[in-house]
PARO-265298 format. One record per residue (C-alpha): x, y, z; residue in one letter. Coordinates in steps of 0.001 Angstrom, whole numbers. Each point is the difference from the previous one (the first is absolute). Example, Ala and Ser with C-alpha at 12.3 -4.5 7.8 and 13.67 -1.06 7.14 Angstrom:
<sites>
SITE      px      py      pz aa
SITE   12300   -4500    7800  a
SITE    1370    3440    -660  s
</sites>
This chain:
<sites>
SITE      px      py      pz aa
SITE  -83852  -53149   11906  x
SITE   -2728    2939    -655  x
SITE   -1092    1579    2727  x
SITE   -3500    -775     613  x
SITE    -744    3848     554  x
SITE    1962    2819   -1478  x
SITE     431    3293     169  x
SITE     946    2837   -2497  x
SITE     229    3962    -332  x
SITE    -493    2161   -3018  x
SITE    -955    3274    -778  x
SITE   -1216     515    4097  x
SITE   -2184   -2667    -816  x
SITE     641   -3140    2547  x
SITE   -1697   -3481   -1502  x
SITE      15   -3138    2334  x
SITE    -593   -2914   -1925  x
SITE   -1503   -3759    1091  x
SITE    2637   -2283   -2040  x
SITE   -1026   -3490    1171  x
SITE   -2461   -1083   -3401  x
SITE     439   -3163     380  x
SITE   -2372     234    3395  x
SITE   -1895    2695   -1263  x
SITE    2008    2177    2030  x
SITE   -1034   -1113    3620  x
SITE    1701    1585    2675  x
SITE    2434   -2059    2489  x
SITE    2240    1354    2865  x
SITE    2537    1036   -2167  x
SITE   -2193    2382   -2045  x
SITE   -1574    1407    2944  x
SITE    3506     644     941  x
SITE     853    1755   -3157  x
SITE   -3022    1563    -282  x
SITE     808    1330    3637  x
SITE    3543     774   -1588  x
SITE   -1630    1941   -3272  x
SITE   -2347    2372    2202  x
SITE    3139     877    2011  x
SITE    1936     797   -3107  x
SITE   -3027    2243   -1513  x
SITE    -710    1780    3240  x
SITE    3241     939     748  x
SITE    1113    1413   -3501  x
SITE    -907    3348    -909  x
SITE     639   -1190   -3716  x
SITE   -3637   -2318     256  x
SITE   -3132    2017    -613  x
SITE   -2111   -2225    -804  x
SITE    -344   -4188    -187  x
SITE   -1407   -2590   -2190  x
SITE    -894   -3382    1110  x
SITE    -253   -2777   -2496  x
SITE     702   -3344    -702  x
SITE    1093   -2602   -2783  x
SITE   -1446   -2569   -1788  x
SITE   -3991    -222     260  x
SITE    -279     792    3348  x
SITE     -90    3258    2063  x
SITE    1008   -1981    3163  x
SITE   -2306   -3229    1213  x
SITE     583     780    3502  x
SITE    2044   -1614    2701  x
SITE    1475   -3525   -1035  x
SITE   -2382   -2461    1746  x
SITE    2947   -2658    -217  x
SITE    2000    2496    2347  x
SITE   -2855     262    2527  x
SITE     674   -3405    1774  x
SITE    3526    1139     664  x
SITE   -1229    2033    3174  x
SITE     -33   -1618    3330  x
SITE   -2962    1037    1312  x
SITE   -3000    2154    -933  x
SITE    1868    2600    2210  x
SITE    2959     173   -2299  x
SITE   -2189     363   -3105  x
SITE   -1417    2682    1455  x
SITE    3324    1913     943  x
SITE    1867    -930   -3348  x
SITE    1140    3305   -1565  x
SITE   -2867    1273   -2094  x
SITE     484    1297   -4060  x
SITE   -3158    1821     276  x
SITE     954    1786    3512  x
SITE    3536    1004   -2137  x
SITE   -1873    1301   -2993  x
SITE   -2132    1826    2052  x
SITE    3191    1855    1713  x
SITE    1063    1422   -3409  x
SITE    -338    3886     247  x
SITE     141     525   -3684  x
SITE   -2979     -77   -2604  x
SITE    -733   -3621   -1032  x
SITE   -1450   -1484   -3227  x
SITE   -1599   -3476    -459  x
SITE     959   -1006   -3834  x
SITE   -2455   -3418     533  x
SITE    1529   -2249   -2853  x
SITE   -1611   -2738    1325  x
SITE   -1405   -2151    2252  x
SITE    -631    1860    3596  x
SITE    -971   -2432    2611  x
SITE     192    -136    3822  x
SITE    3021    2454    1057  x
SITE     430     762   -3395  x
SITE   -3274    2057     -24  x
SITE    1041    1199    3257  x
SITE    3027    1536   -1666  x
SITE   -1771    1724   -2991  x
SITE   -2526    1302    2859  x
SITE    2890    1232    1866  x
SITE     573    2138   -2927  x
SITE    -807    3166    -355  x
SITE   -1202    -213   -3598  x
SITE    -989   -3282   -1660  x
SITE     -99    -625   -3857  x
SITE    -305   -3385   -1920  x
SITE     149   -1688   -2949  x
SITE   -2699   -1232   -1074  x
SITE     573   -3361    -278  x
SITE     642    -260    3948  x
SITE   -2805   -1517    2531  x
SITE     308     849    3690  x
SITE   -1440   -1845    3088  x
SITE     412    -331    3934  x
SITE      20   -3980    -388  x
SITE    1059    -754    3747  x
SITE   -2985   -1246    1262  x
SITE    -142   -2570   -2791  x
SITE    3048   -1508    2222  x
SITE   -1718     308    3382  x
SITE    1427    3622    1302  x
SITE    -507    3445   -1111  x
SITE    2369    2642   -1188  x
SITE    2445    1476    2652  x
SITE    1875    3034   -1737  x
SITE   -2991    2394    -164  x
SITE   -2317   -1691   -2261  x
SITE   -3332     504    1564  x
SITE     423    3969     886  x
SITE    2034    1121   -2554  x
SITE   -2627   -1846   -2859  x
SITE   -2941    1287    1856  x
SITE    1557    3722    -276  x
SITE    1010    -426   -3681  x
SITE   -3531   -2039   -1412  x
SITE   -2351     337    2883  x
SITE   -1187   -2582    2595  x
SITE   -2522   -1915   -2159  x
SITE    2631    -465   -2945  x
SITE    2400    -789    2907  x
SITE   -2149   -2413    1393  x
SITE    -166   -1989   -3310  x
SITE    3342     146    -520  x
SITE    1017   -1227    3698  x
SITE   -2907   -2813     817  x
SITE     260   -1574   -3573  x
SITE    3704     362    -770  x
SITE    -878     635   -3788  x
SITE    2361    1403   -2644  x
SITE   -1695    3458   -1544  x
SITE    1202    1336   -3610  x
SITE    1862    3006    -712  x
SITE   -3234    1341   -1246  x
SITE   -1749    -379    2969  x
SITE    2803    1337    2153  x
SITE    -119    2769   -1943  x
SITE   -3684     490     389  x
SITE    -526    -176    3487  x
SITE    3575    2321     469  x
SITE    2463   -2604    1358  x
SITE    2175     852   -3028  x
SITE      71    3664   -1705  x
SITE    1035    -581   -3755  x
SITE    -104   -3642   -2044  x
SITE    2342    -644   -2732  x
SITE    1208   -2302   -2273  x
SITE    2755   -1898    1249  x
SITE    2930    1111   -2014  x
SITE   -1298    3963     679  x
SITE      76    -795    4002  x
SITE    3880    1178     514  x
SITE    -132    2950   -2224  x
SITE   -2927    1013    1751  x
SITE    1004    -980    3390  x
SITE    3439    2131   -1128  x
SITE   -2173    2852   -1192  x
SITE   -1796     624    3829  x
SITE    3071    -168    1461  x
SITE    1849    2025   -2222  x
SITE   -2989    2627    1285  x
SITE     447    -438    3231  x
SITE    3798      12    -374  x
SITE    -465    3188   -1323  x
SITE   -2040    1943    2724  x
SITE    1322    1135    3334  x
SITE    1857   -3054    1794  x
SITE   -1522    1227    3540  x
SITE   -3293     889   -1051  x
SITE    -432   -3739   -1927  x
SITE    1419   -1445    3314  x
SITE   -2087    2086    2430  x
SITE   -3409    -574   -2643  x
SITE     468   -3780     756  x
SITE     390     274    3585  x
SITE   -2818    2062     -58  x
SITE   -2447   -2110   -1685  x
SITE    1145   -2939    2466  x
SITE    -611    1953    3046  x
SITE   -3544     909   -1665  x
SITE   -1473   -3241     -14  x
SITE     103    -188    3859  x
SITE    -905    3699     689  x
SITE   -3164    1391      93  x
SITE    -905    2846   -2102  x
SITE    1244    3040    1867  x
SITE    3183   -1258    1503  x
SITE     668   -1792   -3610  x
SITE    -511    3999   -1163  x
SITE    2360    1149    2797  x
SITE    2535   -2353    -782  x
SITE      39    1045   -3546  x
SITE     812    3285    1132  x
SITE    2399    -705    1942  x
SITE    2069   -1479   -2386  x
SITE   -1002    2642   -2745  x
SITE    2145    2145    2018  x
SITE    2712   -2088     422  x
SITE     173    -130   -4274  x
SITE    -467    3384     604  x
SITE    3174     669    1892  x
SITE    2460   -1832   -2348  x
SITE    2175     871   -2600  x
SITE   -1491   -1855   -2462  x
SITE   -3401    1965     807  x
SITE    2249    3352    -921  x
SITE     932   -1868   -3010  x
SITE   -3290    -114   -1287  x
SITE   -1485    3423     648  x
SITE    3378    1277   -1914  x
SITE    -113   -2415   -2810  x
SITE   -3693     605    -154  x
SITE     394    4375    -307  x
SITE    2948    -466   -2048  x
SITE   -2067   -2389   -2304  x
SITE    2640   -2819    -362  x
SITE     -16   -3846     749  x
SITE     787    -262    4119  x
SITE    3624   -1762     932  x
SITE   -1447   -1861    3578  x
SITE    3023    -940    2179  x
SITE   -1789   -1713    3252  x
SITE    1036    2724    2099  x
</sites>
């Protein structure tokens, strides 16, 4: 059988991908599992610099399988399961969103868990839980409010419905719109940037701009320049200046 979540590596580029069409990729135990698995893999190899999330068929991910829902005891176990979001959000490389698809529920949770969205433009989005009596759970509400604001989070959350690529795109949940057979190259050609810079400064940027949302200004500032200097101290930093006098292409090593 194909697993319903996969994993591959080329060129330092990691991509995870939702293989379960047939349910529009919704997420059960098991792919939580592997997701949990895939971050593991990615964080601990020093050949991953960067990682693309995507999915097959016409959806992006719809979300957690509601059929898998009523397999938890009690309202307690639910909300102790082991979480895809919480995993994603433990990667400590660069992530890309390549939306092909549908994005519902936890699957918008994932793209916002991104670092950098993109989408084809074909795809529609939404935060439909409260069309099914709850609300989101894996960082809907804060992590849309940061992205599109709280009005356009609002809308999204109270009325659970679907927005375009267009409008995504508009109000900044995604950062570039495609057509759908240009979303992989293009998802391939960010990465391949980022693969390309300094491994620990790419790293250090994203933990950075997580620790920013929940700073205020000068401590956010402080922070920054705190880990400036620990860039500053490696190797790879000492690659750069050289590369950069001797007017060649840098060879980063993250070291």
């Amino acid at each position: 059988m194909t697993a319903p979540l996969t994993l591959s590596i080329e060129d330092r580029i990691a991509t995870i991908t939702y293989n379960r069409p047939a349910k529009l990729n919704a997420m059960t135990p098991e792919m939580a599992d592997l997701m949990i698995d895939a971050v593991e893999t990615c964080n601990g190899s020093d050949e991953v610099r960067a990682v693309i999330l995507t999915g097959t068929g016409k959806a992006f991910c719809a979300g957690s399988d509601i059929a898998e829902l009523d397999g938890y005891a009690t309202a307690w176990d639910f909300r102790n399961r082991r979480e895809y979001c919480d995993a994603l959000r433990g990667l400590l490389k660069p992530s890309i969103a390549a939306i092909n698809g549908y994005a519902f529920g936890g699957g918008l949770e994932m793209a916002l868990s991104c670092d950098i969205r993109i989408a084809a433009d074909t795809v529609k989005l939404a935060a439909p839980e409260i069309k099914l009596g709850w609300i989101g759970g894996g960082g809907m509400t804060a992590l849309l409010a940061h992205s599109i604001g709280p009005s356009n989070a609002a809308l999204m959350v109270m009325t659970g419905d679907p927005v375009t690529a267009d409008k995504a795109l508009t109000w900044g949940l995604v950062s570039d719109v495609t057509a759908p057979d240009a979303l992989i190259p293009r998802a391939r050609e960010i990465a391949g940037a980022i693969a390309a810079r300094a491994p620990i400064a790419a790293e250090t940027a994203r933990a950075n701009l997580k620790a920013a949302y929940n700073m205020p200004l000068e401590s956010a500032v402080a922070y920054e320049r705190d880990l400036q200097t620990v860039c500053f101290a490696t190797e790879d930093a000492a690659e750069g200046r050289a590369a950069f006098a001797a007017k060649r292409m840098p060879a980063f090593r993250r070291r």
